[in-house]
BAGU-521777 format. One record per residue (C-alpha): residue number from 0; residue in one letter; x, y, z. Coordinates in pm, 1 decimal. Example, Ala and Ser with C-alpha at 12.3 -4.5 7.8 and 13.67 -1.06 7.14 Angstrom:
! residues 2
(r 0; A; (1230.0; -450.0; 780.0))
(r 1; S; (1367.0; -106.0; 714.0))
//
This chain:
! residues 359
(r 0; X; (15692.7; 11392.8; 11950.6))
(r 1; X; (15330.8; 11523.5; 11882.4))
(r 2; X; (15466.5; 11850.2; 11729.6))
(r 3; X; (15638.3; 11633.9; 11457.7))
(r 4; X; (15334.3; 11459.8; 11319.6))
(r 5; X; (15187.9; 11789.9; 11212.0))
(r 6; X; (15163.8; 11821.6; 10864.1))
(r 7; X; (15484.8; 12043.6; 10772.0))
(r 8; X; (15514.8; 12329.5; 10488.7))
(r 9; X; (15687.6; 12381.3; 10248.4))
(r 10; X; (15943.5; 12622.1; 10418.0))
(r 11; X; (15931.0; 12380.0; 10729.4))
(r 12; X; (15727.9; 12500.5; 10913.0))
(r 13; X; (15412.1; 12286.8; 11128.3))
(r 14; X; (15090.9; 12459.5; 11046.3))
(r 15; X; (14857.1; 12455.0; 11379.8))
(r 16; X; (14521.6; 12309.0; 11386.6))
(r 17; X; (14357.4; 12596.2; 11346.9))
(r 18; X; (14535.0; 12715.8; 11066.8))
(r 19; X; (14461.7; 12375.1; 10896.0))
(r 20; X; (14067.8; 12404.5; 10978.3))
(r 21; X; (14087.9; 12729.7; 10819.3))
(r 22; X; (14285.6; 12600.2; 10500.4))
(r 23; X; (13958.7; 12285.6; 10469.4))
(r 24; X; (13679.8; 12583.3; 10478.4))
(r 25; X; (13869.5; 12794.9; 10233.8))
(r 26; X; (13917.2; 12500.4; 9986.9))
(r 27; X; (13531.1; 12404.2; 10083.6))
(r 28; X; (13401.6; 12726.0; 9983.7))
(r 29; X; (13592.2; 12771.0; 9673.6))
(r 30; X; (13425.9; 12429.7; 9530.2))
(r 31; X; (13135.0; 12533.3; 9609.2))
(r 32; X; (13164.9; 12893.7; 9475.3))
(r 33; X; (13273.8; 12631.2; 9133.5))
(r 34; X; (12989.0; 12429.6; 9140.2))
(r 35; X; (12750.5; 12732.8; 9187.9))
(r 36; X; (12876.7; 12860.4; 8862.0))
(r 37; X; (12875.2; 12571.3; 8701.8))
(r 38; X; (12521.6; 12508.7; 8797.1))
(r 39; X; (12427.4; 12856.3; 8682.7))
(r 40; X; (12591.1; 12780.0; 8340.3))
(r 41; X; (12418.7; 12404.3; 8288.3))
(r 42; X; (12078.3; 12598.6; 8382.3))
(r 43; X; (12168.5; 12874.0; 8143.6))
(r 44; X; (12247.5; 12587.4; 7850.4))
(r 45; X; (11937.4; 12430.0; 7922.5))
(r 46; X; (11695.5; 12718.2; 7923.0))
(r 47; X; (11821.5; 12805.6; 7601.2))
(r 48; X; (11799.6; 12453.0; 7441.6))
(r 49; X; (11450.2; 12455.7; 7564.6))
(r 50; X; (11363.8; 12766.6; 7438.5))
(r 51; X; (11504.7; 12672.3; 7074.7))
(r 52; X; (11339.4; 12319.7; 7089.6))
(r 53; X; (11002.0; 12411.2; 7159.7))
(r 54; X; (10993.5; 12692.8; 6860.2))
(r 55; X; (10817.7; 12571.2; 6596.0))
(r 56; X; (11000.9; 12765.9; 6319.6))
(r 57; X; (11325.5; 12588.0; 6464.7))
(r 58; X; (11125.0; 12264.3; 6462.1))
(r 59; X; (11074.4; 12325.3; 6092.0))
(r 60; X; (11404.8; 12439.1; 6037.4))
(r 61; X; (11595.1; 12134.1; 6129.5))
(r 62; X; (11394.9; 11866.7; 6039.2))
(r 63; X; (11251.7; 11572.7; 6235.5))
(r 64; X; (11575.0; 11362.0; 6240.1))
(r 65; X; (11773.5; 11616.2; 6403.7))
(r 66; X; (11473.0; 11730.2; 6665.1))
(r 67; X; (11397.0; 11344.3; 6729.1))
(r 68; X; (11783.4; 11280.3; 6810.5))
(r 69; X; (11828.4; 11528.2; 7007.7))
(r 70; X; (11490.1; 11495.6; 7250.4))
(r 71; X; (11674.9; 11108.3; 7339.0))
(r 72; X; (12046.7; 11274.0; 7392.5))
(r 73; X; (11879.7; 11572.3; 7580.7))
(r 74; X; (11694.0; 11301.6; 7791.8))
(r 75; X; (11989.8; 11140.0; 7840.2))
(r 76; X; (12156.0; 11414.7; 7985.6))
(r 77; X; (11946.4; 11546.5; 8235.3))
(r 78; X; (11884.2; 11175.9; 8384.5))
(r 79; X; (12268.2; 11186.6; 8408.8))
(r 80; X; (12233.9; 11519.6; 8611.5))
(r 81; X; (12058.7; 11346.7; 8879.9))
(r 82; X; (12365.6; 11175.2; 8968.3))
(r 83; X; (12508.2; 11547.1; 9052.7))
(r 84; X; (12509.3; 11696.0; 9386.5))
(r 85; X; (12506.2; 12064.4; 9301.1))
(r 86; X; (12231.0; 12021.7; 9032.6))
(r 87; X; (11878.9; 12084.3; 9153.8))
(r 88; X; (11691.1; 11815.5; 9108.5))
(r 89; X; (11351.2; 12003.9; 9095.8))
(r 90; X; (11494.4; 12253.8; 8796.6))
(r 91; X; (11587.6; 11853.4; 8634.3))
(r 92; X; (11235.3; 11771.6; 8686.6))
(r 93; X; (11078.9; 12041.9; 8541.9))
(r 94; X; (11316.5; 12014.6; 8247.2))
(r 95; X; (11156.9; 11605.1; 8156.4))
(r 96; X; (10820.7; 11781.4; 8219.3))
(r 97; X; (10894.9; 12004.3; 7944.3))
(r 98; X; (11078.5; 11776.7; 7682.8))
(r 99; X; (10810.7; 11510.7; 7777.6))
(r 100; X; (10541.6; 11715.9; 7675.6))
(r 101; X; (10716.7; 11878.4; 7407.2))
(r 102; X; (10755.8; 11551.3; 7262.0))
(r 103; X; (10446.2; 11335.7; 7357.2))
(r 104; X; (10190.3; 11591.1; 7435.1))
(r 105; X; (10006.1; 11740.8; 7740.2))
(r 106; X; (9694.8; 11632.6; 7931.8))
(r 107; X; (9507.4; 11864.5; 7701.7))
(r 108; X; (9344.4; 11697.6; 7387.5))
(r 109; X; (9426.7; 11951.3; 7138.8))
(r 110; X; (9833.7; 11927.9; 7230.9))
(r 111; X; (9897.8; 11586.8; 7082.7))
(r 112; X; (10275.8; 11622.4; 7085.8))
(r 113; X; (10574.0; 11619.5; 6810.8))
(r 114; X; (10585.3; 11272.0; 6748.7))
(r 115; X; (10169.7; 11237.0; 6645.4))
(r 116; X; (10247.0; 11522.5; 6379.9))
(r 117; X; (10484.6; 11293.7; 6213.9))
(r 118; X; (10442.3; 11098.1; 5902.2))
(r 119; X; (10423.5; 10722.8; 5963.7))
(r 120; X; (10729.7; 10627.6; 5858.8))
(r 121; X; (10856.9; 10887.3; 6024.5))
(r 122; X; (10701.9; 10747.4; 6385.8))
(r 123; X; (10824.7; 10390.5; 6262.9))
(r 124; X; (11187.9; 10582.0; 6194.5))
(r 125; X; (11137.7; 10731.1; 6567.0))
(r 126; X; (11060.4; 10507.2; 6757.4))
(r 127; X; (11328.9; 10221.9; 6578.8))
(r 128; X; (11568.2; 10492.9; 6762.1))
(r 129; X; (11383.5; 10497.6; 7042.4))
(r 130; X; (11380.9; 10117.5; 7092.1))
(r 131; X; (11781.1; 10129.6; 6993.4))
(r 132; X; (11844.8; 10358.2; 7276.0))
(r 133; X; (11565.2; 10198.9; 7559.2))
(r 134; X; (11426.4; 10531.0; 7583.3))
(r 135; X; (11078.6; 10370.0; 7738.3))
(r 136; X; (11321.5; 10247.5; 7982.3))
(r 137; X; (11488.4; 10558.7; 8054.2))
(r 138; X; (11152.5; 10740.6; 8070.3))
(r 139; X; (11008.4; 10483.5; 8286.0))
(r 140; X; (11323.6; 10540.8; 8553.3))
(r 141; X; (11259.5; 10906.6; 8461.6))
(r 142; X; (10921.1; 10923.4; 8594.0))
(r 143; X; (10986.5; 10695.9; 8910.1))
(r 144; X; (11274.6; 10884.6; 9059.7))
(r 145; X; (11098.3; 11230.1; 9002.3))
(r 146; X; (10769.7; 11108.8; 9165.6))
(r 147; X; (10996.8; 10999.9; 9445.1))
(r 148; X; (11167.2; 11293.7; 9493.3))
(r 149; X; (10880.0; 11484.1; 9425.7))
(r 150; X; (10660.7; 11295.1; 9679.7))
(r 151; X; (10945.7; 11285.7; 9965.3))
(r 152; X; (11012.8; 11707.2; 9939.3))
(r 153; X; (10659.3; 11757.6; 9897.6))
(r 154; X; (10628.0; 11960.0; 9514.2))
(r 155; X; (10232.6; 11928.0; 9530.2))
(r 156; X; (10214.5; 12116.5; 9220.7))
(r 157; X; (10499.3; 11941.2; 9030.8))
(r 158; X; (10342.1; 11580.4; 9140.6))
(r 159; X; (10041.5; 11688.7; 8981.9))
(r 160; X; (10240.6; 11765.3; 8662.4))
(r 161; X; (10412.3; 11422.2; 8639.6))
(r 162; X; (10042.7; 11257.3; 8728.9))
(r 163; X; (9910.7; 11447.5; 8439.9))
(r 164; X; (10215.2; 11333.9; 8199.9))
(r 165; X; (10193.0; 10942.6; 8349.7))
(r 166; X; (9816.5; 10936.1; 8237.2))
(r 167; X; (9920.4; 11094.0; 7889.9))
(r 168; X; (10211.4; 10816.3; 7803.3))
(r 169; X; (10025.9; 10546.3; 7919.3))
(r 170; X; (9728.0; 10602.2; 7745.0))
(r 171; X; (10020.1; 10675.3; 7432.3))
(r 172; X; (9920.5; 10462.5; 7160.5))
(r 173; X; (10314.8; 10383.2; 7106.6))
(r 174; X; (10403.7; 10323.8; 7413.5))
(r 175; X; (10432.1; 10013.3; 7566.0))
(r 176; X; (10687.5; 9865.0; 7837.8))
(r 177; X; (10738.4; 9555.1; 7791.3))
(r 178; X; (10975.5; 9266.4; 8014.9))
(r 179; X; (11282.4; 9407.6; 7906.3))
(r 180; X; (11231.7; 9752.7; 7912.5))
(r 181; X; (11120.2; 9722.6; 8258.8))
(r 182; X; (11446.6; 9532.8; 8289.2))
(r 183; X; (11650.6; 9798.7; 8178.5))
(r 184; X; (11423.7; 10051.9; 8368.5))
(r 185; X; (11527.4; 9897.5; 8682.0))
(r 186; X; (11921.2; 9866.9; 8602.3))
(r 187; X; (11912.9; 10216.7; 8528.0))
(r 188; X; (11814.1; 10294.5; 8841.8))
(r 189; X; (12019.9; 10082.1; 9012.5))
(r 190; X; (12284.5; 10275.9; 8847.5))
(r 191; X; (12152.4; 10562.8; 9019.9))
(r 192; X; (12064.1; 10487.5; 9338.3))
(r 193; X; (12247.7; 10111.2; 9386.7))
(r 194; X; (12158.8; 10109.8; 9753.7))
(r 195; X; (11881.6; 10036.4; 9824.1))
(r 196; X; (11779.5; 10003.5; 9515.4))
(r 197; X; (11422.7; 10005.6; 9464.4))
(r 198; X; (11246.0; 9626.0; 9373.2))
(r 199; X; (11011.3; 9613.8; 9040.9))
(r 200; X; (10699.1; 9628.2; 9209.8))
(r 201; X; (10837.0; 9948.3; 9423.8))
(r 202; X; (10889.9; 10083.3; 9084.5))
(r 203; X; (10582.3; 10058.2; 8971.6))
(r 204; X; (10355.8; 10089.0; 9312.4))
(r 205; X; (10520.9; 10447.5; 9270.9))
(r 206; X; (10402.9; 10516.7; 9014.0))
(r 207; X; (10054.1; 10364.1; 9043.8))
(r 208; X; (10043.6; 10582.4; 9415.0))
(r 209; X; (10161.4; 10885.9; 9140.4))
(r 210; X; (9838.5; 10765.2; 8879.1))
(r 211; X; (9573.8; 10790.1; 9201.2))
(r 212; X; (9678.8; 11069.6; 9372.7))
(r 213; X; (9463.6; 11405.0; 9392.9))
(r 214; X; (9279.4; 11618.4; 9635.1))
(r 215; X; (9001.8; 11756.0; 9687.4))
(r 216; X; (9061.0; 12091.3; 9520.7))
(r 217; X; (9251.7; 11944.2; 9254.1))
(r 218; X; (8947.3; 11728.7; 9171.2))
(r 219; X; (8715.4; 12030.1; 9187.7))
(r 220; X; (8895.8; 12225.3; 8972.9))
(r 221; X; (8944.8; 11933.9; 8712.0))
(r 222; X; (8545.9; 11854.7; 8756.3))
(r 223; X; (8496.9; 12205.8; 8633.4))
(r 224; X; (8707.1; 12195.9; 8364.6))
(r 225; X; (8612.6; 11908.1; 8189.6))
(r 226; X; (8219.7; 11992.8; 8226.6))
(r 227; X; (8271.5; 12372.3; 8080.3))
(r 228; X; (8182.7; 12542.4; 8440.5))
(r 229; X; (8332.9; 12867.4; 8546.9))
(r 230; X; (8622.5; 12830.7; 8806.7))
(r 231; X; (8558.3; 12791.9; 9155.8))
(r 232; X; (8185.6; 12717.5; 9099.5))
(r 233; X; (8192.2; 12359.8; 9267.1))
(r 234; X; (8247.3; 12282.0; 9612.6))
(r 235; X; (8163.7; 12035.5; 9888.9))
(r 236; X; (7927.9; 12039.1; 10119.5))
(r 237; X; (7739.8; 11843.4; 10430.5))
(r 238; X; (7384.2; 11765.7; 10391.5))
(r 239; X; (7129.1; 11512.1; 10530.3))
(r 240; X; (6944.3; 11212.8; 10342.6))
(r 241; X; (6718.3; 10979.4; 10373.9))
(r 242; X; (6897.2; 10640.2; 10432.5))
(r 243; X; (6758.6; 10435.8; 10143.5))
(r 244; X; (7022.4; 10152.0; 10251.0))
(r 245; X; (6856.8; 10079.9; 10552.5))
(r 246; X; (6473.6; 10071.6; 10532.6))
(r 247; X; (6420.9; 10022.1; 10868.2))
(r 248; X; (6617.9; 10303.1; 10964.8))
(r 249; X; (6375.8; 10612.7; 11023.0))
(r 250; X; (6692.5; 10882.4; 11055.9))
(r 251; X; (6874.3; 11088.8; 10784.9))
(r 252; X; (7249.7; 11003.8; 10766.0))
(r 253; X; (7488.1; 11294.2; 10676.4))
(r 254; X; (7671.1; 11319.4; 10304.2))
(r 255; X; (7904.5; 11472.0; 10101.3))
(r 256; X; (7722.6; 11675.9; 9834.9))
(r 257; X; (7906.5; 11839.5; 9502.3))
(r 258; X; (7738.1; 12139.8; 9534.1))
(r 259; X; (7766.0; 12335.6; 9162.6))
(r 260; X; (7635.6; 12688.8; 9160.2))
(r 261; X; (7612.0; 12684.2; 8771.0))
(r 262; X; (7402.7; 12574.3; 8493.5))
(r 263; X; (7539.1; 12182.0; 8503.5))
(r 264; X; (7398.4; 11836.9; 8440.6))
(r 265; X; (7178.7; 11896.6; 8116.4))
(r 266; X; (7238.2; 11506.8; 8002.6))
(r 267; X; (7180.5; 11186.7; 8208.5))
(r 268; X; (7484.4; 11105.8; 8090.1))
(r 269; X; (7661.2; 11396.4; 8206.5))
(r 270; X; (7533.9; 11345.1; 8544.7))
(r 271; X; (7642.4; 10929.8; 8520.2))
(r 272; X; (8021.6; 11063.0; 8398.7))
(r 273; X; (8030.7; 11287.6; 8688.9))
(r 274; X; (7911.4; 11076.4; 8968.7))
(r 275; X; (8181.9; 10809.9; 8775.9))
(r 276; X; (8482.5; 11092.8; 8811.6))
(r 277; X; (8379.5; 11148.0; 9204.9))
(r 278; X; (8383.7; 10746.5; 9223.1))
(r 279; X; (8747.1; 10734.1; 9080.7))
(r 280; X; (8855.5; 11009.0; 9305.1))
(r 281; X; (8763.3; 10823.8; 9663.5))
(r 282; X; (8523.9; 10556.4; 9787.1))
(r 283; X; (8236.9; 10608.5; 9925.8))
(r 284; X; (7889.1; 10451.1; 10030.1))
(r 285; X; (7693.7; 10746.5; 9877.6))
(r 286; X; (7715.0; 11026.5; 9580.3))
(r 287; X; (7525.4; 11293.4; 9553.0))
(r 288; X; (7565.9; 11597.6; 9300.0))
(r 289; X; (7360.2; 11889.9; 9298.8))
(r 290; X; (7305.0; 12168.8; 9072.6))
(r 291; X; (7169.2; 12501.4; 9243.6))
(r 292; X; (7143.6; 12700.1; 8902.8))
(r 293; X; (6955.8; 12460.1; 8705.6))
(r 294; X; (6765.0; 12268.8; 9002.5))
(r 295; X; (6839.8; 11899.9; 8849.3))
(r 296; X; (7093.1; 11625.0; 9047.6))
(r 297; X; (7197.2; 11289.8; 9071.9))
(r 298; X; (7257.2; 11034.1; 9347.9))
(r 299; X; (7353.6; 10720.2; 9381.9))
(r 300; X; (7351.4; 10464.4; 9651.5))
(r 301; X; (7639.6; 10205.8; 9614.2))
(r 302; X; (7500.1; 9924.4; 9872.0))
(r 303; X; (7171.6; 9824.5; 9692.3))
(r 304; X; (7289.3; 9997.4; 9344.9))
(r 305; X; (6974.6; 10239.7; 9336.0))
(r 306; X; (7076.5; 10582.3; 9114.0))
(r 307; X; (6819.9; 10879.8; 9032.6))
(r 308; X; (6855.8; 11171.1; 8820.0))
(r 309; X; (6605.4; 11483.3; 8893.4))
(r 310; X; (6479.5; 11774.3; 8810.6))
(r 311; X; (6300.6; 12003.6; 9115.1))
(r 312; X; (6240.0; 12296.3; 8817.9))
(r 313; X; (5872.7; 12343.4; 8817.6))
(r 314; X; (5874.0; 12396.7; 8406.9))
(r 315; X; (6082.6; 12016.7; 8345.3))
(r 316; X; (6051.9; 11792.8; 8663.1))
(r 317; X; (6156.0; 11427.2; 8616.0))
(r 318; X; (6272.3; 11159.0; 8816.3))
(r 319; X; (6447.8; 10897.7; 8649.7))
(r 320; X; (6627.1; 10565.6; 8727.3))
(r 321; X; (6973.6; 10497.3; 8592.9))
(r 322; X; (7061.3; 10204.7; 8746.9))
(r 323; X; (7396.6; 10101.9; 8876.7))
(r 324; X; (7646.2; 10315.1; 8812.3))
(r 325; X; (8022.9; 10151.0; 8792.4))
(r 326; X; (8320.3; 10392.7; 8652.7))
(r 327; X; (8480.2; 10242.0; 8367.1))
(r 328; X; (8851.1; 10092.6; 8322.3))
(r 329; X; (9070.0; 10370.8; 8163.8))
(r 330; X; (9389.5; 10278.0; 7938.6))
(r 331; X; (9643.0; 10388.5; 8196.2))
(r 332; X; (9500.1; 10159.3; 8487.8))
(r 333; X; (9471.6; 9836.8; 8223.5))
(r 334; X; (9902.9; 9942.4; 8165.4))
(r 335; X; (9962.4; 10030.6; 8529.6))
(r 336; X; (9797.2; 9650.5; 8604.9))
(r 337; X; (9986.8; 9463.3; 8358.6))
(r 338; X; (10282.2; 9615.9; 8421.7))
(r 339; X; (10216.6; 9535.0; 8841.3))
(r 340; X; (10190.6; 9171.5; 8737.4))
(r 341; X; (10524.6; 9213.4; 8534.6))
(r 342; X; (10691.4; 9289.4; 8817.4))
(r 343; X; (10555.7; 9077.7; 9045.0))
(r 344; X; (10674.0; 8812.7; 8845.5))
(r 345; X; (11043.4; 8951.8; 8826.5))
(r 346; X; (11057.5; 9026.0; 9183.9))
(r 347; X; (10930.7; 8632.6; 9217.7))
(r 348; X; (11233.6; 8523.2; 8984.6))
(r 349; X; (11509.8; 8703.7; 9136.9))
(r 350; X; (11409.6; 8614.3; 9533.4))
(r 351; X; (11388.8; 8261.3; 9341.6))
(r 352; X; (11772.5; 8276.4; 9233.6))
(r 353; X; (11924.1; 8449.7; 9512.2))
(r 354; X; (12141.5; 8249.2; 9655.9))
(r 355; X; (12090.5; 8143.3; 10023.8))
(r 356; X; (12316.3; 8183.5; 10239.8))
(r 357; X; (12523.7; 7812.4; 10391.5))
(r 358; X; (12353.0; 7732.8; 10707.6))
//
């Protein structure tokens, strides 16, 4: 009886168990010897497409229509590739970072990016396309998912990267999300991942976690760049002050010093931007930035809002007062904050019309 509810041949024969097992892994590693190559072939089609796109002669060659068409059908396409198993989703990544910047620009001032080279009415063409298509949307959804992933396997370097992009489209002056977009940013995720899909404020607290997040070597490194010192010529170190909180208080309380062994902090207001960068990166009581090479530094006491900028060179010894110091509001965190409140307010409307169940 059990022998005739194995699965029979084709010359009538029962195959055993065994043989069937065998048969599944066979079959198993033939699709995946398929998908391998087919893998190997989408990677090879993109790297080339890449290559092309980013050549300026080509750029020339065919013309901002055809480049500006193909950027939003190329996008397409690799958010589709997500939705593939044998498709790595870090090489999919990478490939937005480089489109994206491509495209929009980098991080660096001097790279503004395709679209800024463009007439006006060729931007106003552009982004009439872009608007046609939802391609905020789409980048929006774009940027979420790869943070995710990103952040959940732990790509330090490439979460950097999409930090770096985030800050550069935000602070895009043609880029704006508005209610819809955000709209269509979350049903194209849900279209992605439908469950659980993530809520509009998820969305964008990702992404706000992806704005604010650095290190302290990534700081350092970005401190020197942006102030012209040589690599590696900052670090941190532990060093006692006077507590100028707490007059009563006759001991020295411990601090973290920027310690710069370079020429640095010519300006007062060098010195206020940097103690403002150190204040965006974490939040602390005390700041204190020190230059070994050119004897001047800066501190500043956050409690009773008491700053002083000095110079301990013999030949040019000040001591000056610069008052409170408060970092200013940069364009991305004004955009990450009004989109927050947009989705708070979805979020609201849709736990508002969900239907209860009957008691």
């Amino acid at each position: 009886m059990g022998e005739d509810l194995l699965p029979q041949r084709d010359d009538g024969t029962a195959d055993t168990m065994e043989e069937r097992e065998n048969e599944e892994e066979e079959l198993q590693k033939g699709q995946i010897k398929i998908q391998k190559r087919v893998e190997r072939q989408v990677k090879k089609f993109i790297s080339r497409y890449l290559k092309g796109i980013n050549n300026s002669q080509f750029q020339t060659l065919v013309g901002y229509e055809v480049l500006s068409k193909n950027y939003i059908i190329f996008d397409h396409i690799l958010w589709r590739l997500f939705s593939k198993e044998w498709m790595g989703e870090d090489y999919i990544i990478d490939s937005f970072l480089n489109i994206w910047r491509l495209f929009w620009g980098t991080s660096n001032q001097d790279e503004a990016g395709y679209f800024l080279k463009l007439s006006d009415d060729q931007q106003d063409q552009v982004l009439l396309w872009h608007y046609e298509h939802h391609c905020d949307a789409q980048l929006l959804a774009a940027l979420f998912y790869s943070a995710f992933i990103s952040r959940e396997e732990g790509w330090e370097a490439r979460y950097f990267a999409l930090r770096d992009f985030l800050h550069k489209i935000l602070n895009h002056p043609y880029f704006t999300i508005t209610d819809e977009e955000l709209i269509i940013a979350h049903q194209i995720l849900f279209n992605l991942i439908p469950f659980p899909a993530p809520t509009y404020l998820e969305i964008i607290d990702e992404l706000i976690a992806l704005s604010n997040y650095n290190n302290q070597s990534s700081f350092l490194r970005s401190f020197e760049k942006k102030y012209n010192l040589p690599p590696q010529s900052c670090n941190f170190k532990t060093a006692e002050v006077k507590d100028r909180s707490n007059p009563n208080n006759d001991k020295n309380k411990q601090v973290d010093v920027i310690i710069i062994n370079a020429p640095a902090l010519l300006t007062d207001i060098e010195a206020i931007s940097a103690v403002t960068d150190w204040q965006r990166f974490e939040i602390k009581s005390y700041y204190r930035i020190y230059s070994i090479a050119s004897k001047r530094g800066i501190y500043y006491e956050v409690n009773i809002q008491e700053s002083c900028y000095w110079s301990a060179d013999s030949k040019d010894m000040f001591d000056i007062d610069l008052g409170p110091i408060i970092p200013p509001v940069l364009t991305y965190e004004v955009a990450l904050a009004r989109l927050r409140k947009i989705a708070n307010k979805l979020d609201m409307f849709l736990e508002s019309n969900t239907a209860k169940p009957a008691s």
